[in-house]
C-alpha positions as CSV (number, residue, x, y, z in Angstrom):
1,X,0.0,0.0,0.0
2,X,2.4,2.3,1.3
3,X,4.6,1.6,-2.2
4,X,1.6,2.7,-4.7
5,X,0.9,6.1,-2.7
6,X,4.8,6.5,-3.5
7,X,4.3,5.5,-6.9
8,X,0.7,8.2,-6.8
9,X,2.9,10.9,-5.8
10,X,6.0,10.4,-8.0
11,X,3.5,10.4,-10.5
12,X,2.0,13.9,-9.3
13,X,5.3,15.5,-8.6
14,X,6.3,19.2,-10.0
15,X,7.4,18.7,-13.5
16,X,9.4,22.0,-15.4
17,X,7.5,22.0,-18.7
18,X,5.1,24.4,-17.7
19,X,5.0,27.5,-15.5
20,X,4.5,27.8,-12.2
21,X,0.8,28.5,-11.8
22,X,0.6,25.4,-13.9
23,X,2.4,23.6,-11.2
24,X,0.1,25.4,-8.2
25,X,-2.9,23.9,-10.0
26,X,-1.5,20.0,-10.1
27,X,0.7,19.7,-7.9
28,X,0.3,22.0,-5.3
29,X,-2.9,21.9,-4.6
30,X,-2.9,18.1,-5.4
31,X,-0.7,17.3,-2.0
32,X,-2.8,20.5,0.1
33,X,-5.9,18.2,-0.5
34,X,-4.1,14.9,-0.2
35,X,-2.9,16.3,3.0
36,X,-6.2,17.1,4.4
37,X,-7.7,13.8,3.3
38,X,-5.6,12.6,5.4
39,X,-6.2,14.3,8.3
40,X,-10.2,14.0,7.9
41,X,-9.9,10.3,8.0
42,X,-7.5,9.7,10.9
43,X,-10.1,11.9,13.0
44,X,-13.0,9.8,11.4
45,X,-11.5,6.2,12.2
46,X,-8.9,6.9,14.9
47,X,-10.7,9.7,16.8
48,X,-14.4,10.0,18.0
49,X,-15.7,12.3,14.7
50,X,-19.3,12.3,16.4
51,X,-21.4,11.7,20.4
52,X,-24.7,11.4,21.2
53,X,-25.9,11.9,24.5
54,X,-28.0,8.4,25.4
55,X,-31.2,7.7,27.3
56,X,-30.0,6.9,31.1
57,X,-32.0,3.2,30.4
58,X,-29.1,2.7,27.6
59,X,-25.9,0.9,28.6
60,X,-22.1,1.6,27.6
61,X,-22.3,-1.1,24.2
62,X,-25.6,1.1,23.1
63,X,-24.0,3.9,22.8
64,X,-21.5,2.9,21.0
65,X,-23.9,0.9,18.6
66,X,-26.2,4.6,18.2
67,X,-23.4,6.2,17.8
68,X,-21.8,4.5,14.6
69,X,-25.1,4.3,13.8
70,X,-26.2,7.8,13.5
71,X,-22.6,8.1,11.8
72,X,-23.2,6.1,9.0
73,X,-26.7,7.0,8.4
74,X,-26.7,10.7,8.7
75,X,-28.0,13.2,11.2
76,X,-29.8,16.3,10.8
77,X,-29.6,20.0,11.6
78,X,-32.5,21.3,13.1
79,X,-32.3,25.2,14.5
80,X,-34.5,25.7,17.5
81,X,-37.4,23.0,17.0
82,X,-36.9,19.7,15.7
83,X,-38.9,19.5,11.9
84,X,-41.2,17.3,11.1
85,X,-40.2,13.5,9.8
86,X,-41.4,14.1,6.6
87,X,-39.0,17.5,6.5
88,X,-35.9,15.7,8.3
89,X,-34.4,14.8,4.5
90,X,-34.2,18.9,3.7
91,X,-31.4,19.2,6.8
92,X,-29.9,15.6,6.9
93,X,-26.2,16.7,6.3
94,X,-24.7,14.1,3.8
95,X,-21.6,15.1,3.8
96,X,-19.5,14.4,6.9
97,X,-18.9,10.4,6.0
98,X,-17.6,11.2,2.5
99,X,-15.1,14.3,3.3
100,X,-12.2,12.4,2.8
101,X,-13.0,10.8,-0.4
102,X,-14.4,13.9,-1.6
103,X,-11.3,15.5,-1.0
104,X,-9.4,12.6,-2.8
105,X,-11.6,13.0,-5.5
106,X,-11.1,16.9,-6.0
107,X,-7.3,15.7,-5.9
108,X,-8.2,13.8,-8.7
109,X,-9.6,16.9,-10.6
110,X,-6.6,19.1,-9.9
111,X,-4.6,16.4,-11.7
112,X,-6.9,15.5,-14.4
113,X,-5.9,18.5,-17.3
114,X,-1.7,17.9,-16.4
115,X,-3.0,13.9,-17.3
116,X,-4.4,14.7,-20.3
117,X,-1.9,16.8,-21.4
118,X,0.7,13.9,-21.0
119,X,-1.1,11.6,-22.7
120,X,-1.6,14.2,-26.2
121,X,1.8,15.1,-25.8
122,X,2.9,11.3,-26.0
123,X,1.2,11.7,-29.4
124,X,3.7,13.4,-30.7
125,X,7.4,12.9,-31.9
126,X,8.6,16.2,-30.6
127,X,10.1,16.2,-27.5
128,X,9.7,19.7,-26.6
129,X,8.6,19.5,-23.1
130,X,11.7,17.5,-22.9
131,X,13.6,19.8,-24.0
132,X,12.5,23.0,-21.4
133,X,12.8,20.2,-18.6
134,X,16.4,19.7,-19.6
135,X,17.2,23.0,-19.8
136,X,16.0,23.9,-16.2
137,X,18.2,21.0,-14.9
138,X,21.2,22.6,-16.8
139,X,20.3,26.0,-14.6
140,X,19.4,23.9,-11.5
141,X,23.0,21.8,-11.5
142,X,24.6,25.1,-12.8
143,X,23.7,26.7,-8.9
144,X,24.3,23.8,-7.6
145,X,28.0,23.7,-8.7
146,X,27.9,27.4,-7.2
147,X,28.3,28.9,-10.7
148,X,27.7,32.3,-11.4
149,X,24.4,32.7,-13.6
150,X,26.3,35.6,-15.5
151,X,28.5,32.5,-16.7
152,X,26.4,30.1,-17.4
153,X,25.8,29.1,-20.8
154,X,23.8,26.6,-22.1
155,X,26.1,24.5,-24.1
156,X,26.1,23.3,-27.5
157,X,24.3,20.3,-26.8
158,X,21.4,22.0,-25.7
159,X,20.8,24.2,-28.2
160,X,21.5,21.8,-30.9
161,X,18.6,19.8,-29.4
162,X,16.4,23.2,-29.7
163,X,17.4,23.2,-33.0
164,X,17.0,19.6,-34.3
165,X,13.3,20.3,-32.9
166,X,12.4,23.0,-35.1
167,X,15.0,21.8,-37.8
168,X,13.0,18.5,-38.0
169,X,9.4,19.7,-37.9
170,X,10.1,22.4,-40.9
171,X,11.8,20.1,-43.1
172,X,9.0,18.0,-42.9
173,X,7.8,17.2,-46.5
174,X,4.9,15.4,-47.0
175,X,1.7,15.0,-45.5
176,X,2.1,11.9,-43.4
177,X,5.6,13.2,-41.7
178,X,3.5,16.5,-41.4
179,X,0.8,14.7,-39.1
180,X,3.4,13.4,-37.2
181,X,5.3,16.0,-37.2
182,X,2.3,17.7,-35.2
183,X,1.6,20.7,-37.7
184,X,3.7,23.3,-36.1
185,X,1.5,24.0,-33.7
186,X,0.1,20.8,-32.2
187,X,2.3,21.2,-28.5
188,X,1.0,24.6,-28.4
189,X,-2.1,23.7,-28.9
190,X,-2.4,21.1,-26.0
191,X,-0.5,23.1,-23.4
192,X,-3.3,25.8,-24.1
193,X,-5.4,23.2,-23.7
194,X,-4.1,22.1,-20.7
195,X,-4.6,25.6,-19.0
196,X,-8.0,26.2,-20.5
197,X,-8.8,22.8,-18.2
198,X,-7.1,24.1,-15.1
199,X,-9.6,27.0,-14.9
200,X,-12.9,24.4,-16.1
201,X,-11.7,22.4,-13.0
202,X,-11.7,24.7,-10.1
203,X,-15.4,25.8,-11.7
204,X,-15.9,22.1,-11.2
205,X,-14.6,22.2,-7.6
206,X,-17.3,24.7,-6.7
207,X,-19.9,23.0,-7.9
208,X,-18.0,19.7,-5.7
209,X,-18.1,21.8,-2.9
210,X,-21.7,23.3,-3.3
211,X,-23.1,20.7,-3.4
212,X,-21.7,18.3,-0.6
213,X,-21.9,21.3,1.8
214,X,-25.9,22.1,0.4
215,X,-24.8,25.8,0.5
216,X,-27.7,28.7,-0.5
217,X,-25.6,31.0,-1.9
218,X,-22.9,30.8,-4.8
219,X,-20.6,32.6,-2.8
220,X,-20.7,31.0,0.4
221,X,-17.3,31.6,1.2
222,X,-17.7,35.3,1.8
223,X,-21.2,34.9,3.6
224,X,-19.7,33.2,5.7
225,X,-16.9,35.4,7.1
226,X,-19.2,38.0,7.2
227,X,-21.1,35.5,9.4
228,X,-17.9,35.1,11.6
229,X,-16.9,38.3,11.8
230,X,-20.3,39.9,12.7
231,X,-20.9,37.2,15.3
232,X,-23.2,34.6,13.6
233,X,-22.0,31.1,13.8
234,X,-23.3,27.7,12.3
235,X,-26.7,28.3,14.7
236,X,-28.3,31.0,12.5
237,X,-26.6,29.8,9.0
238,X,-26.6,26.3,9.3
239,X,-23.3,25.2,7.9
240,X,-21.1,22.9,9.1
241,X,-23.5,22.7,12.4
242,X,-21.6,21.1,15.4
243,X,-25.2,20.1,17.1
244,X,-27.3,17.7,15.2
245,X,-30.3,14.9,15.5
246,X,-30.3,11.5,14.6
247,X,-33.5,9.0,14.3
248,X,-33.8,5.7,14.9
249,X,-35.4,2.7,16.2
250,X,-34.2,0.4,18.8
251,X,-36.0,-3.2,19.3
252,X,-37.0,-3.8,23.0
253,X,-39.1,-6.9,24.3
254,X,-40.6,-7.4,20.9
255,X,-41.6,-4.0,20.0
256,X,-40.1,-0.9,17.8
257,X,-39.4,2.1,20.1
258,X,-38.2,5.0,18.2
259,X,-35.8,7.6,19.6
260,X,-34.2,10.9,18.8
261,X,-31.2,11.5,20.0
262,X,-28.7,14.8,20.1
263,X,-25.3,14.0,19.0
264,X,-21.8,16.7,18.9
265,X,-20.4,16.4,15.3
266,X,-16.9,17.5,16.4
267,X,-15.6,16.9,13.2
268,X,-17.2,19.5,11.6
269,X,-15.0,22.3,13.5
270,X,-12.1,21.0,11.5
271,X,-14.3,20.6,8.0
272,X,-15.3,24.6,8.8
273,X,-11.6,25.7,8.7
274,X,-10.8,23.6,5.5
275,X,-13.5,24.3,3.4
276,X,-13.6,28.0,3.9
277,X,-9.5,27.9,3.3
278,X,-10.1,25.8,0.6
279,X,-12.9,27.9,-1.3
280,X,-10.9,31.1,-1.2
281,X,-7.6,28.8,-2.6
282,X,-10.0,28.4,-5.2
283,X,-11.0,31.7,-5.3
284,X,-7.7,33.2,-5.8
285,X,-6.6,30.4,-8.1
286,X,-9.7,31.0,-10.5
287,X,-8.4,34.8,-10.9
288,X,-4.6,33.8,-11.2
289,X,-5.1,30.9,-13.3
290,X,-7.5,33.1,-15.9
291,X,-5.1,36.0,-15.9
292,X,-2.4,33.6,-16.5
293,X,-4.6,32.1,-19.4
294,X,-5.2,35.7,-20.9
295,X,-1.4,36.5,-20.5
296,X,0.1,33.5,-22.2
297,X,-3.2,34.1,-25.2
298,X,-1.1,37.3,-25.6
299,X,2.4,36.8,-25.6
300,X,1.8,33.7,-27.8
301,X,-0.2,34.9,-30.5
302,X,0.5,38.8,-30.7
303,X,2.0,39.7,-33.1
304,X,3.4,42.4,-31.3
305,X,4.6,40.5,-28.4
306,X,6.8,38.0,-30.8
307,X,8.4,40.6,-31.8
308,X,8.9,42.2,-28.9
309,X,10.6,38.8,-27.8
310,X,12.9,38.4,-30.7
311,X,13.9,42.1,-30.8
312,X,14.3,42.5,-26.9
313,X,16.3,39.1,-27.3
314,X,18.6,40.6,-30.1
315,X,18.9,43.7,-28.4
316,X,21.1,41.4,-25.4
317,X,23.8,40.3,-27.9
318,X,24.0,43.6,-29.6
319,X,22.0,42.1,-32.8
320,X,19.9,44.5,-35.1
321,X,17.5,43.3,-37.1
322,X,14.4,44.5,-39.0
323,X,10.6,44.1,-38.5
324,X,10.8,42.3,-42.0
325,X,14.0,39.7,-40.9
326,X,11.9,39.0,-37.2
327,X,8.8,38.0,-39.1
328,X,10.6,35.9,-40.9
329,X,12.2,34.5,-38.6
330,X,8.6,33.6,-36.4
331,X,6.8,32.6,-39.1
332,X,9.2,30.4,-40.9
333,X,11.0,29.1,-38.8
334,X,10.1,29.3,-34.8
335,X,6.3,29.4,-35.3
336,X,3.7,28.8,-32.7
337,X,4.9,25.9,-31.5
338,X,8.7,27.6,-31.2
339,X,7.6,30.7,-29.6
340,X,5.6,28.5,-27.3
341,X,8.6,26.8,-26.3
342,X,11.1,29.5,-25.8
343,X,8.3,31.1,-23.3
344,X,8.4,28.3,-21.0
345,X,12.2,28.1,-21.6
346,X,12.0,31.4,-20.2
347,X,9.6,30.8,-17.3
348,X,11.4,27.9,-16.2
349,X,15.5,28.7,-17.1
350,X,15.8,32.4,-16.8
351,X,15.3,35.4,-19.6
352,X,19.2,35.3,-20.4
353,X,19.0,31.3,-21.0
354,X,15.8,32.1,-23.4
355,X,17.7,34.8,-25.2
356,X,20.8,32.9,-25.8
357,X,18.7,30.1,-27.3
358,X,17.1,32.5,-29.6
359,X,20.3,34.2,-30.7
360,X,21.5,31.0,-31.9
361,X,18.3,29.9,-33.2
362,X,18.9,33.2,-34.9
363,X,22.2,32.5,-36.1
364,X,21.5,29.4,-37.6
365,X,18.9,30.3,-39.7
366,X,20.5,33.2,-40.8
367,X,22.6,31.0,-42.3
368,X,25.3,33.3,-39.8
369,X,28.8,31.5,-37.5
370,X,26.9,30.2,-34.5
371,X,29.5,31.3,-32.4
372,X,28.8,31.2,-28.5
373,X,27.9,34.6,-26.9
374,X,28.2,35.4,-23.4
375,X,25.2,36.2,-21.9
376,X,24.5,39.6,-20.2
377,X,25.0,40.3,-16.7
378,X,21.7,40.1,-14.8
């Protein structure tokens, strides 16, 4: 057991072929929730997650038969006087049981759009991601070694590899090799994908979390705090009540006796704390991760923003070139899935490791010396 959660979380780890909201959203959030999965079920099955107080007439054994009872089948919330039995159903809290598996499952959903976009990317014969993962493990064993970043550089190797990417996918010459080949802007087009997903999925965890916790209002989260902070608790809003009822029916010398007992669901002080943490994670993350969207939409397919890139770029190793030459340059030979690359080369290496790439990049299809450059100080 203990060997496939390993296996689970070397599998969720933070990968360097993205950015790092990217990584927030399937990662980070991934082990937060795994973490309080965790600590919801050793409560439930270690601790005591819920007591009833017990008729005097009830012995020790009962009480611990009503009270894994009332557990497992659900109690109510009633505030002030108990409803009717036909009206019971309307505040039976079902959520309690399943909080840890609910949290496993949003888990789940924070991992789902990095899975998918592993499994297009095995698709195709590009290894791009690769690529921008090697190139952050050049900078990462570069500070390691203690190396100054004004001297790194990064190597031949690397930027041949850049090269034999793009190289390979424009000399690609007929329509099969094309499809392979992933039409210049298939890895593009699944890492857009991928954060077009990310931002469907925390919509999708509040609609998880609206409905387990039955709340009223859309924005719960903020009703809420202003419940806390002006003094109203779980007694006039109902959630998360620590009080609640639970019926049943006990069998005593041949006859059905019903009962309705009062029981302390402890367990929902902790529940309080992390769904109200977790719905303004989500919160926040819905703004960050759309802005993040809208930011990368831009500085992938403006116009003015590639060429803002290349120039800027350039500019570092004292390179001029004209509007005409950089358009050329993007459109015929780095294209979308090129300038997607060097972005996340960027995000995940440093500016001056993304410039230096380009300058060769440059170089070489300018047909120019790709002599090594020193890159600027920073």
């Amino acid at each position: 057991m203990d060997k496939k959660v390993k296996e689970f979380v070397n599998k969720i780890k933070k990968e360097h072929d993205d950015d790092v909201v990217d990584r927030a959203n399937y990662a980070t959030t991934v082990y937060l929730l795994g973490f309080f999965a965790m600590l919801i079920m050793a409560k439930q099955y270690v601790g005591e997650p819920l007591q009833c107080w017990i008729p005097a007439e009830y012995k020790d054994q009962w009480e611990k038969y009503i009270e894994s009872y009332c557990f497992i089948e659900n109690t109510y919330y009633a505030n002030g006087t108990l409803p009717k039995e036909g009206m019971r159903d309307q505040n039976e809290l079902r959520y309690y049981q399943w909080v840890p598996y609910i949290l496993a499952a949003q888990a789940l959903i924070c991992y789902a759009p990095k899975f998918i976009h592993k499994m297009l990317y095995s698709f195709s014969d590009l290894r791009v991601n690769d690529i921008v993962g090697m190139v952050y493990a050049e900078r990462k064993k570069a500070i390691k070694d203690k190396k100054a970043i004004t001297q790194m550089d990064i190597g031949d190797s690397m930027y041949a590899k850049v090269a034999e990417v793009l190289d390979k996918r424009n000399l690609a010459d007929n329509k099969k090799l094309q499809l392979q080949l992933s039409f210049n802007w298939y890895l593009a087009a699944i890492y857009f994908l991928m954060k077009i997903l990310f931002v469907v999925s925390i919509l999708v965890q509040f609609g998880v979390i609206h409905y387990f916790v039955a709340a009223s209002e859309t924005f719960w989260g903020f009703s809420i705090i202003d419940d806390l902070v002006n003094g109203r608790d779980w007694r006039t809003n109902g959630y998360f009540p620590r009080v609640t009822f639970c019926d049943l029916r006990t069998r005593d010398i041949g006859q059905n006796r019903p009962h309705t007992v009062q029981c302390v669901l402890m367990i929902n002080m902790f529940i309080e704390k992390i769904y109200i943490f977790l719905w303004f994670w989500f919160f926040a993350f819905f703004i960050i991760t759309l802005l993040n969207l809208i930011m990368w939409t831009y500085r992938s397919f403006s116009r003015s923003s590639r060429l803002v890139m290349v120039e800027d770029a350039l500019a570092l190793h004292d390179i001029r070139a004209s509007e005409h030459q950089m358009n050329d340059f993007i459109d015929d030979y780095l294209k979308l899935d090129g300038v997607v690359m060097l972005r996340l080369i960027d995000s995940n290496a440093g500016y001056v490791h993304m410039a230096d790439i380009l300058q060769r990049l440059w170089n070489s299809h300018n047909k120019i010396g790709n002599t090594v450059s020193t890159p600027a100080s920073v």
